[in-house]
C-alpha positions in Angstrom: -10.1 19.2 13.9 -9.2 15.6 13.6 -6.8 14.1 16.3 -6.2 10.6 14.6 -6.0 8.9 11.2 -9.5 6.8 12.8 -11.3 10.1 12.3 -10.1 10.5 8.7 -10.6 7.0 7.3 -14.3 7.3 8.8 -14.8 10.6 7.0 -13.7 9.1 3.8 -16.1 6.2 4.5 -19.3 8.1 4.7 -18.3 10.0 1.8 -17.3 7.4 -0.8 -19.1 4.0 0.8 -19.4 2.4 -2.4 -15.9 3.8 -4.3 -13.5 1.5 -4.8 -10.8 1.9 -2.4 -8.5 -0.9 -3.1 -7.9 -3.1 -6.3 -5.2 -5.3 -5.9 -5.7 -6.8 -9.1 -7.5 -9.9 -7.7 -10.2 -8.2 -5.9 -11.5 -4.8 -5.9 -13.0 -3.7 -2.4 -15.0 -0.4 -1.7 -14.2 1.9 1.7 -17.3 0.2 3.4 -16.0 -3.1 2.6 -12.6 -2.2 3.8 -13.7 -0.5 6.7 -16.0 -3.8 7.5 -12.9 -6.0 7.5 -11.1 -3.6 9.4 -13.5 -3.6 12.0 -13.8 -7.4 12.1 -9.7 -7.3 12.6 -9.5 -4.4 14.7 -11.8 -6.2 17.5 -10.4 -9.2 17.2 -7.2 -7.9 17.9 -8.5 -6.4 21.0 -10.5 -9.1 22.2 -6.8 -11.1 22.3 -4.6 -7.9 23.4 -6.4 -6.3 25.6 -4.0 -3.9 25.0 -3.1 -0.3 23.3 0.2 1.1 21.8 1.9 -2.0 21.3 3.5 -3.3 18.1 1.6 -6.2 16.1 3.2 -7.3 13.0 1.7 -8.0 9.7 3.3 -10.8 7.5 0.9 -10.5 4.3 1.6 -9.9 0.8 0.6 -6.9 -0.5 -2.6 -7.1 -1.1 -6.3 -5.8 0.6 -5.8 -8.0 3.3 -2.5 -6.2 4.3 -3.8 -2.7 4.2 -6.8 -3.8 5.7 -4.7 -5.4 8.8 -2.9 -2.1 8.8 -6.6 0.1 9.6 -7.7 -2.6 11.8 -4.6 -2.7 14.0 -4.7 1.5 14.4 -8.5 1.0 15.1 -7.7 -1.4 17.9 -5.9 1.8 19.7 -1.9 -0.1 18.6 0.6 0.6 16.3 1.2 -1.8 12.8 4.8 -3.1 11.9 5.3 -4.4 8.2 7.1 -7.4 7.9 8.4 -8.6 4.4 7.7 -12.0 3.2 10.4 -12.6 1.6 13.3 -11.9 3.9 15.6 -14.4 5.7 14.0 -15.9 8.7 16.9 -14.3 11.0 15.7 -10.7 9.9 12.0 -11.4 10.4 12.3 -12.7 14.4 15.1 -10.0 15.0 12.3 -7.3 14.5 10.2 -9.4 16.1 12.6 -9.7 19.3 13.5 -6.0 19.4 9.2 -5.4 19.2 8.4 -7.6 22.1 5.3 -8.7 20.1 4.0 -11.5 20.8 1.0 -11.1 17.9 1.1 -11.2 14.1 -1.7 -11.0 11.8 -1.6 -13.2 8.5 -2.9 -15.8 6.9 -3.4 -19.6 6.8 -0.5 -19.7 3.9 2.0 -17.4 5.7 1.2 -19.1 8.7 2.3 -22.7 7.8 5.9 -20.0 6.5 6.0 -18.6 10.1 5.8 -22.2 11.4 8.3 -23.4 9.4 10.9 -20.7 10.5 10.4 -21.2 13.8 8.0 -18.9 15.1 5.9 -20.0 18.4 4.3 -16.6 19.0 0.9 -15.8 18.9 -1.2 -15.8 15.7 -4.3 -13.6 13.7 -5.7 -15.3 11.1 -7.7 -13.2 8.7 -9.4 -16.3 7.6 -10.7 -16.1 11.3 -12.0 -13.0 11.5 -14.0 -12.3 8.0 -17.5 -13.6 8.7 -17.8 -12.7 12.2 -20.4 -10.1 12.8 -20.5 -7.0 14.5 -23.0 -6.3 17.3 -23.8 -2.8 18.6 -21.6 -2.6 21.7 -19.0 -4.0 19.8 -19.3 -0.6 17.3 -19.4 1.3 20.6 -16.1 -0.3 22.2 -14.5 0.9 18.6 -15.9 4.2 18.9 -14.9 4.7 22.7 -11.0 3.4 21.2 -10.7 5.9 18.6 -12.1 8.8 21.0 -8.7 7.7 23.4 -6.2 8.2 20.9 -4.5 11.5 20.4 -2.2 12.8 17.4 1.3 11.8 18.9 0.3 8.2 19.6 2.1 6.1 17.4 0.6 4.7 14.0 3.4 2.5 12.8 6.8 2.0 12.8 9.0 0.7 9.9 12.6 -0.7 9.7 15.5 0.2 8.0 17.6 -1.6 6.1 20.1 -2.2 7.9 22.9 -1.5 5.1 24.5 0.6 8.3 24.4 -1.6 10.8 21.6 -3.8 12.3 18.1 -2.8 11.5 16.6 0.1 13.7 12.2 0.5 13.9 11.3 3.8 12.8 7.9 4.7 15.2 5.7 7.5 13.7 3.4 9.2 14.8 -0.6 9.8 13.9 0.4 13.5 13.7 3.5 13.1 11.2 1.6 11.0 9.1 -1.4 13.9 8.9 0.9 16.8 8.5 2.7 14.5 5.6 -0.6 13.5 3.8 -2.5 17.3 3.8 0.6 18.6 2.9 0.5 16.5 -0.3 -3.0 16.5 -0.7 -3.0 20.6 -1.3 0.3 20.2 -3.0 -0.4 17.6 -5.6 -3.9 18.6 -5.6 -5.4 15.1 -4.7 -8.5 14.1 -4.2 -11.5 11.4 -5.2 -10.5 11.3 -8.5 -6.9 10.4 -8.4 -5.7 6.8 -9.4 -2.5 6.0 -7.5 -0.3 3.3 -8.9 1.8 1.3 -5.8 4.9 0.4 -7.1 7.0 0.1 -3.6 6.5 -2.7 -0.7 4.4 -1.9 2.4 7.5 -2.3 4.2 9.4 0.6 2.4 8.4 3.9 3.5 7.3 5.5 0.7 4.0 3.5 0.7 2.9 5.6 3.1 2.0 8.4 0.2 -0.5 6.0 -1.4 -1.7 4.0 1.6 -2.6 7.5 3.0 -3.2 9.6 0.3 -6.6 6.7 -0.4 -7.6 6.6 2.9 -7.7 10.8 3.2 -9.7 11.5 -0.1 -11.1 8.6 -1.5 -8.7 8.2 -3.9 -8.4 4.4 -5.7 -5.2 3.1 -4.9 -3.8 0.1 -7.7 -1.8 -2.2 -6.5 0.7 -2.8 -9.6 1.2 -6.6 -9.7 5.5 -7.0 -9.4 5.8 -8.8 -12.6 4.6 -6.1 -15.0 7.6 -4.1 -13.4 9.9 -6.4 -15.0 8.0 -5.7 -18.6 7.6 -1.9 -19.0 5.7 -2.3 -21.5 3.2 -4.9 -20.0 3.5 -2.2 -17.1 2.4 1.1 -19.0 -0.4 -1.9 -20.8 -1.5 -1.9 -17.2 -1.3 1.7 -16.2 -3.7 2.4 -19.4 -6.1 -0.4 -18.3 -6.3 1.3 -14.3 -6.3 4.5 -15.3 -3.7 5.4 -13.5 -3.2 9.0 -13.3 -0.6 9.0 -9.8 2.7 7.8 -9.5 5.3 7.5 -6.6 7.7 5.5 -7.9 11.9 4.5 -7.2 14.1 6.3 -9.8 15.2 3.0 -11.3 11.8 1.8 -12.1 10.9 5.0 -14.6 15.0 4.8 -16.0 14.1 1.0 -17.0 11.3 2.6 -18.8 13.5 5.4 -20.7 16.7 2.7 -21.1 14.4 0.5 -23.3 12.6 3.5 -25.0 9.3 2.4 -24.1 7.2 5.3 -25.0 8.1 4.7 -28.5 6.1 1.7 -28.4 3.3 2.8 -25.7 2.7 6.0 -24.0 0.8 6.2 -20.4 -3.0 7.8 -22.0 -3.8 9.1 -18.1 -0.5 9.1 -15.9 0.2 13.2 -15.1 1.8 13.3 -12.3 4.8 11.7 -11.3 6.4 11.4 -7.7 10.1 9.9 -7.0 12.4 9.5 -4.1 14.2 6.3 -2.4 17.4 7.3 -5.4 18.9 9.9 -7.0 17.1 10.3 -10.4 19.2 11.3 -13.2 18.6 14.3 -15.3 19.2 11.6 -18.2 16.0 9.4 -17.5 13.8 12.8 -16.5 14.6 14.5 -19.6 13.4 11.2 -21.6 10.0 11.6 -19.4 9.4 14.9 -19.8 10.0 14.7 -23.6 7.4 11.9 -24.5 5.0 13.3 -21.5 5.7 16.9 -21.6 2.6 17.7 -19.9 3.0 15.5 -16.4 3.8 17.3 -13.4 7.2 15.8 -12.3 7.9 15.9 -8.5 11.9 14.9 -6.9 11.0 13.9 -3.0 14.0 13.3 -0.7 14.2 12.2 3.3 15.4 9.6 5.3 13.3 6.8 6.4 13.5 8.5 9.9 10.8 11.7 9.1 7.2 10.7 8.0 8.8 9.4 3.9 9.9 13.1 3.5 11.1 16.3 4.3 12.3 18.2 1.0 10.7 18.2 -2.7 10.9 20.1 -5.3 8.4 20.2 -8.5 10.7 20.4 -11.9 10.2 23.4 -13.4 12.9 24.2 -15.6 15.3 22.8 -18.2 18.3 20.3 -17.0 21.4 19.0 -18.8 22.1 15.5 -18.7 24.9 15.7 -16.8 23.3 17.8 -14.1 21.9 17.4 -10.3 18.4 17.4 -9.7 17.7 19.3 -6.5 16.0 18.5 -3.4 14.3 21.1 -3.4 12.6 23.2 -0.3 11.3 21.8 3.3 7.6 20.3 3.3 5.4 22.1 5.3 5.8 22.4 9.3 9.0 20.9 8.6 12.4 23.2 8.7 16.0 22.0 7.5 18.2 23.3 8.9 22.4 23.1 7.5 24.8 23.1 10.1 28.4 23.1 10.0 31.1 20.9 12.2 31.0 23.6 15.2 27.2 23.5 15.6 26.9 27.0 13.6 24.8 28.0 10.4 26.4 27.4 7.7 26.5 30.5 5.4 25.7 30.0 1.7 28.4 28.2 -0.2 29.3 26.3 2.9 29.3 22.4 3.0 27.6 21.2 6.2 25.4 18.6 7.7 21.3 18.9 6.7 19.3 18.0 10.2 15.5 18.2 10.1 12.6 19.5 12.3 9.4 19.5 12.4 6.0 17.2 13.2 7.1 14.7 10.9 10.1 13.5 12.6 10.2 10.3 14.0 10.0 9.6 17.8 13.2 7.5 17.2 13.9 3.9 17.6 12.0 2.0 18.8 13.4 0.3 22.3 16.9 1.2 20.8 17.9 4.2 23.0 21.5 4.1 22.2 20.9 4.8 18.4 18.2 7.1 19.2 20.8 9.7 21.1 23.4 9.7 18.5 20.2 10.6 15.2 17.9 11.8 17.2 20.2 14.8 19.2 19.0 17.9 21.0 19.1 21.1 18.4 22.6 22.7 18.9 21.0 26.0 17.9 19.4 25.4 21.3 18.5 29.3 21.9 16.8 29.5 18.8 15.3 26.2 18.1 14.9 24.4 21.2 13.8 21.1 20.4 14.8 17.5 19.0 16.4 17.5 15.5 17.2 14.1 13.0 21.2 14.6 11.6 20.7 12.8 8.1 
């Protein structure tokens, strides 16, 4: 039994040293590389901290030395926080006041940004930490970390939007994120073989599939330069050269492929299975998919960014009108949704109600955001039968 997503990225490391883990398509680094520069971050973090469970912030582009900042930071027994590059400065040091943080790992480059913006805090360089070597007691103190930290510590936390107000830091836990990924892995059938395709930012969410679906099996994970999104057919070029067989991708990325009829141009030779959430996908854009590839698995995800990326999905397997809904599907497993009406009752089929969810891959809350946290985060009102915390979506 593994307690930690330490144990899991370890396993992965003695089994597939020399696999590529990571191409970003400037570098491609195998799991002993990444777990080498993970290391080197991990103790440098805690020879600064001397800490555990607090928020550090990473302000990278996405890239190997993100991902790697993001195993490093859980190695050094603390919890990693996304930043995006390219938001305003106000957003960036409002996460950063509501995290109390007063470290951030990046570069020399985003650095100099940081600087410019205004930030005084405390600073990680990468560039620092690469050709420092490890000794034996250093591998020890690592070892003794990941031996402290137990499946409801948190792993990361992520913000929202903020299109409803100011933005609120999602904190999940180690366990949500290894309920969330073996659930996938026996669903999607994943493993060392599968070439995943990152379309979304680190900062969104749904990352989490592919950061952790790669660090669970040993599967490559591609990280899709942004520009070929804006060329589909430069994109499915590059899908062909990866061989990119995995996809977990926005809705209005695959409908810019069907609006200018790509496939009648190029077809994807490898791609067979394809994921989607973050928008409703239109039966429109599906049934142009699953007409050119009529042989992909084709997979609708839905959940707030407040459970571990999901909590319902459902795997097309029938015919849909244009004009039709695509459902959501049934709950993940160890998660339950549960539809309740206006008086804190059931609701009985054909009634409209409110969809709440339980289960190990709900969120603790917000993080130090209390007030918000009681009015999402609410005691089950089907206390008697379910007495525990549910999310009202």
């Amino acid at each position: 039994m593994k307690n930690n997503l330490i144990e899991y990225f370890n396993n992965t490391v003695i089994n597939y040293p020399n696999k590529i883990a990571v191409d970003d398509n400037q570098v491609a680094i195998s799991f002993s590389v990444l777990n080498k520069i993970s290391d080197q971050i991990a103790l440098e973090i805690i020879s600064k901290t001397k800490n555990s469970r607090r928020p550090i912030a990473v302000y990278l582009p996405k890239n190997r030395w993100s991902i790697a900042s993001f195993i490093g930071i859980f190695k050094s027994g603390n919890f990693y926080i996304p930043l995006d590059i390219k938001s305003p400065g106000e957003r960036v040091f409002a996460i950063l006041e509501t995290l109390n943080s007063s470290w951030i790992v990046t570069n020399i480059e985003y650095k100099e940004k940081l600087i410019s913006l205004g930030y005084k805090g405390k600073i990680i360089l990468i560039e620092d930490v690469l050709d420092t070597s490890i000794s034996v007691d250093e591998f020890s103190k690592l070892n003794q970390i990941a031996n402290t930290i137990i499946d409801l510590d948190p792993i990361y936390s992520i913000f929202t939007s903020g299109s409803t107000g100011t933005p609120k830091g999602v904190l999940i836990s180690h366990k949500g994120v290894i309920d969330f990924i073996e659930w996938a892995i026996e669903t999607y059938d994943v493993n060392e073989n599968t070439s995943i395709g990152n379309q979304v930012p680190l900062h969104f969410d749904m990352s989490v599939l592919d950061l952790y679906l790669m660090l669970f099996t040993g599967a490559k994970l591609h990280i899709i330069p942004e520009d070929r999104f804006v060329f589909p057919v430069k994109l499915i070029e590059y899908i062909n050269l990866k061989n990119i067989n995995f996809i977990f991708w926005v809705p209005s990325v695959l409908n810019s492929i069907s609006n200018f009829d790509t496939f009648s141009v190029i077809k994807p030779k490898s791609l067979s299975k394809i994921l989607f959430a973050g928008e409703s996908m239109p039966n429109k854009h599906l049934n142009y998919w699953r007409k050119k590839l009529p042989n992909a698995l084709y997979s609708n995800l839905y959940g707030p960014t407040e459970v571990t990326v999901i909590a319902t999905y459902y795997i097309v397997n029938r015919s849909f009108r244009d004009d039709q809904s695509l459902p959501i599907g049934k709950a993940c497993k160890n998660v339950q949704t549960l539809i309740i009406s206006e008086q804190g009752q059931l609701v009985k089929k054909g009634q409209i109600g409110e969809l709440n969810v339980r289960g190990s891959l709900l969120a603790f809350g917000y993080f130090k955001n209390p007030e918000n946290t009681k009015e999402a985060f609410v005691q089950n009102p089907l206390h008697d039968l379910y007495p525990d915390i549910i999310y009202k979506t």
